[in-house]
BAMIZA-367633 format. One record per residue: x, y, z of N, C-alpha, C in turn; residue in three letters; residue number from 0. Coordinates in steps of 0.2 Angstrom, whole numbers, plus 2048, in hexadecimal, padded with zeros to 3 digits. Example, Ala and Ser with C-alpha at 12.3 -4.5 7.8 and 13.67 -1.06 7.14 Angstrom:
REM residues 2
- n_east:n_north:n_up:ca_east:ca_north:ca_up:c_east:c_north:c_up:resn:resi
- 842:7E4:827:83E:7EA:827:842:7F0:827:ALA:0
- 840:7F5:823:844:7FB:824:840:800:827:SER:1
This chain:
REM residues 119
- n_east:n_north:n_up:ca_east:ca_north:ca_up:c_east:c_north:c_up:resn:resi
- FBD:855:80E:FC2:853:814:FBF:856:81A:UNK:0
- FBE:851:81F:FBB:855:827:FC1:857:829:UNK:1
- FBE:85C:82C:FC3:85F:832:FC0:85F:83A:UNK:2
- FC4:860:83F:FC1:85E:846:FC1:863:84B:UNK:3
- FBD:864:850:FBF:868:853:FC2:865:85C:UNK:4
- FC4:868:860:FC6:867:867:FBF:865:86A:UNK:5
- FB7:867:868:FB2:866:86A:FB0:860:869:UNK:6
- FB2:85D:864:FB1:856:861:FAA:858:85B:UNK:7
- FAC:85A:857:FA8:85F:852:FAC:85B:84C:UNK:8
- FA8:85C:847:FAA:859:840:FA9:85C:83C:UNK:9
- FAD:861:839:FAB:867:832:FAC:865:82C:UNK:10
- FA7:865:825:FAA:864:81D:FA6:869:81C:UNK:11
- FAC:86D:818:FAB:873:813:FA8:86F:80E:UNK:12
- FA2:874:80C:F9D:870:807:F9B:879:801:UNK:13
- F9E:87C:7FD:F9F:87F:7FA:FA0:888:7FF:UNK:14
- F9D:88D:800:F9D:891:805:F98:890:80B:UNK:15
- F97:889:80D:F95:889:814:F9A:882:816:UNK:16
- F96:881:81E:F9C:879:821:F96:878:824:UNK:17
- F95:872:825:F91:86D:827:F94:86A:82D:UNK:18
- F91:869:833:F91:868:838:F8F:861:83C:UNK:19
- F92:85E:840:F91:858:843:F98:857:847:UNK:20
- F95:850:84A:F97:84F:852:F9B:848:850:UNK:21
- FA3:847:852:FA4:841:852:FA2:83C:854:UNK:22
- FA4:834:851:FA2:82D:855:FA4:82E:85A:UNK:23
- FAB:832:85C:FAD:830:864:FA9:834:868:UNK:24
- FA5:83B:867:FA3:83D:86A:F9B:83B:86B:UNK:25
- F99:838:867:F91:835:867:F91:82C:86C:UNK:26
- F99:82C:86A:F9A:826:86D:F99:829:878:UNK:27
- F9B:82D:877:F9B:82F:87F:F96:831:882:UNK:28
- F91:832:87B:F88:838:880:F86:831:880:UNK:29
- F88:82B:87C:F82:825:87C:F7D:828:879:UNK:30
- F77:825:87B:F70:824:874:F6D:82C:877:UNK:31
- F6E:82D:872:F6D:833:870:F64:835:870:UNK:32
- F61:839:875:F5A:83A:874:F55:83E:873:UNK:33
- F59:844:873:F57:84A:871:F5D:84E:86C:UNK:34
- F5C:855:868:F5E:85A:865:F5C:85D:863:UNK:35
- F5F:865:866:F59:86B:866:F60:86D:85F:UNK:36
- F5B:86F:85B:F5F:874:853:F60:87A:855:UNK:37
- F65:87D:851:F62:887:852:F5D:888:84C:UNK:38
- F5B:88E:84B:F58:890:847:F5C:891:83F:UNK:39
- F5A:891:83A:F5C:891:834:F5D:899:833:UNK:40
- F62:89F:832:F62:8A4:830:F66:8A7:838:UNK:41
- F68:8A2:83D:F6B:8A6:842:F72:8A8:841:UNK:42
- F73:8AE:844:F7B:8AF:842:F7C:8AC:849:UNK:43
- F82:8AB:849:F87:8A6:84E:F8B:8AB:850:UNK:44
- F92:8AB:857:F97:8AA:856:F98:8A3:857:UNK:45
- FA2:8A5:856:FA5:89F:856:FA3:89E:85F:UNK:46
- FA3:895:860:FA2:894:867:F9C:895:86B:UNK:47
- F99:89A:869:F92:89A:86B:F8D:891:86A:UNK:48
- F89:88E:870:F88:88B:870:F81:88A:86C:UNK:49
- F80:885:868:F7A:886:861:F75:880:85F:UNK:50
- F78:87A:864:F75:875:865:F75:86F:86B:UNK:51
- F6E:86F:86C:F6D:869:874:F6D:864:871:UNK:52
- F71:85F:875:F71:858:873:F6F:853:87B:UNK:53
- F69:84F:87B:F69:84C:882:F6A:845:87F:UNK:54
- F6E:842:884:F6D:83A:882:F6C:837:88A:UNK:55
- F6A:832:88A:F6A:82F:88F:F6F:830:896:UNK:56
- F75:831:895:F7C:833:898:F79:83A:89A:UNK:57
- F7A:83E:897:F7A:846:898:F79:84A:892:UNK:58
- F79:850:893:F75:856:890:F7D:85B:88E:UNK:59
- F7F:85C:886:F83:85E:884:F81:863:87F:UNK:60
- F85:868:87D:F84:86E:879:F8A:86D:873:UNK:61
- F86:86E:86D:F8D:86F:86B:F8E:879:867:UNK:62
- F94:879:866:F96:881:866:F96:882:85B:UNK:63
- F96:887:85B:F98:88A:857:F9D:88B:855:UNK:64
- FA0:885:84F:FA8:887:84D:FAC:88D:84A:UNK:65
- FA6:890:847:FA7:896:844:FA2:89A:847:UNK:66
- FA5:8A0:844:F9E:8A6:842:F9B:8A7:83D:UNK:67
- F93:8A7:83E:F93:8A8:836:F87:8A6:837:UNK:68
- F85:8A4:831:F7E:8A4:831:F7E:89D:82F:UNK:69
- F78:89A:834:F75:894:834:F71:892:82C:UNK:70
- F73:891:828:F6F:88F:823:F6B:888:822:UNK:71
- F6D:884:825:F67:87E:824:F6B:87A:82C:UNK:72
- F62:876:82C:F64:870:835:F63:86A:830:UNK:73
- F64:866:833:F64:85F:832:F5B:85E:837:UNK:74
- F57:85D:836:F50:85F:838:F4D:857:83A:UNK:75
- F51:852:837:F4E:84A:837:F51:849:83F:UNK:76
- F57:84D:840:F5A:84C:847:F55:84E:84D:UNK:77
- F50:852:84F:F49:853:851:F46:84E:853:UNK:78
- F45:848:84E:F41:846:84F:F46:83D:84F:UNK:79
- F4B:83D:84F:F4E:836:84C:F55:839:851:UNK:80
- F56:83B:857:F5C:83D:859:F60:835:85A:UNK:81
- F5D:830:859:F62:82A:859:F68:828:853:UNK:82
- F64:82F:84E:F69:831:849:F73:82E:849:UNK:83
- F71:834:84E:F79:837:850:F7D:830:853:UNK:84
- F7A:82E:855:F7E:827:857:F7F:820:853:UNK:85
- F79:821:84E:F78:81C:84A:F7E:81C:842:UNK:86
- F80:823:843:F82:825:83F:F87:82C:83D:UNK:87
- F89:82E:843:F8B:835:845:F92:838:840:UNK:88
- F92:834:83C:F95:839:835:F91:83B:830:UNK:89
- F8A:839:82F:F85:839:82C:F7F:83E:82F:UNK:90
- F82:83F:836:F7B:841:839:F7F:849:83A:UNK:91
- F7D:84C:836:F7F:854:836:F79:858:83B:UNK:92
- F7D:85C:83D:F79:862:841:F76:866:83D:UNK:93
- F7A:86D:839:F79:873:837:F7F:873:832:UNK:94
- F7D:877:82F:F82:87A:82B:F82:882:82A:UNK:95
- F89:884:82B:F8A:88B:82B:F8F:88F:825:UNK:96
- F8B:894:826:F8F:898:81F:F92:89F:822:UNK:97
- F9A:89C:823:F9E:89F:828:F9F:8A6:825:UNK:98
- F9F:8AD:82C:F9F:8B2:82A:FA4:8B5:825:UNK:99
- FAC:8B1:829:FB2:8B2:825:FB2:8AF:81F:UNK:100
- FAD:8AB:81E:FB2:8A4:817:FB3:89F:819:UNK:101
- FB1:899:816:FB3:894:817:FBD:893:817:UNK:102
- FBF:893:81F:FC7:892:821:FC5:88B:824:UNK:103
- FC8:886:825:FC8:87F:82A:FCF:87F:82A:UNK:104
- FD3:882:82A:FDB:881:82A:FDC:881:830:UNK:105
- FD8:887:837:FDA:885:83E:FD9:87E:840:UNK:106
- FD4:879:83D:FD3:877:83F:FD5:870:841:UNK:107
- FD5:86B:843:FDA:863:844:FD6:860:83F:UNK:108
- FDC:85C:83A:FDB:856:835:FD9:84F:839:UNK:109
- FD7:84A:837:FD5:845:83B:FDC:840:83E:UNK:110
- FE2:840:83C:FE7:83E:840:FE5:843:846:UNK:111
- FE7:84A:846:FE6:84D:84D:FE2:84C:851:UNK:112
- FDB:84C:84F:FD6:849:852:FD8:842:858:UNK:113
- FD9:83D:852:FDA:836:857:FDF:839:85B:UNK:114
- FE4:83A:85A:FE9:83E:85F:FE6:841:865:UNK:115
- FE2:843:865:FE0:849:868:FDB:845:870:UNK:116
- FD6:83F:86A:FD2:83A:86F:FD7:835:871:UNK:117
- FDC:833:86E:FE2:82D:870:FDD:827:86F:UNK:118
């Protein structure tokens, strides 16, 4: 089950890490998508802290750290195929993190709040 964030971020608890990516409405807004910079694999994070460049034709956008915790795997295809994200931006994961606290997604918005949220 995704969960969302205010950022336009899409988390699934995937056993003690979450996996990380950007919604259609939000990949819908940067357009074609042309670059993204990964963190490195073994970073510790916090929550918020900004951990990924995304450039697309439009503009130049970051996305943040929904938690605290260590970078365990990028999504590495996105480097070289950043068309990814638009192509398929449920699919097209960032990073996945293996949060300091434990995987909690309880603060987070369900997909009615989301659409709520974009109207």
């Amino acid at each position: 089950m995704l969960k969302y964030t205010e950022d336009h971020e899409w988390l699934r608890a995937e056993g003690d890490e979450v996996v990380v990516g950007i919604t259609a409405h939000a990949a819908e807004q940067l357009g074609d998508v042309v670059f993204v910079e990964l963190p490195e694999v073994g970073r510790e994070v916090e929550a918020g802290e900004e951990i990924v460049v995304i450039e697309s034709v439009k503009a130049a956008s970051d996305i943040v750290a929904p938690l605290a915790g260590t970078i365990t795997a990028v999504h590495e295809a996105l480097s070289d195929v950043p068309g990814e994200v638009n192509a398929d931006p449920a699919a097209a994961w960032f990073f996945r993190i293996k949060p300091a606290g434990g995987v909690d997604l309880s603060g987070f918005m369900d997909e009615d709040a989301y659409n709520a949220m974009i109207g």
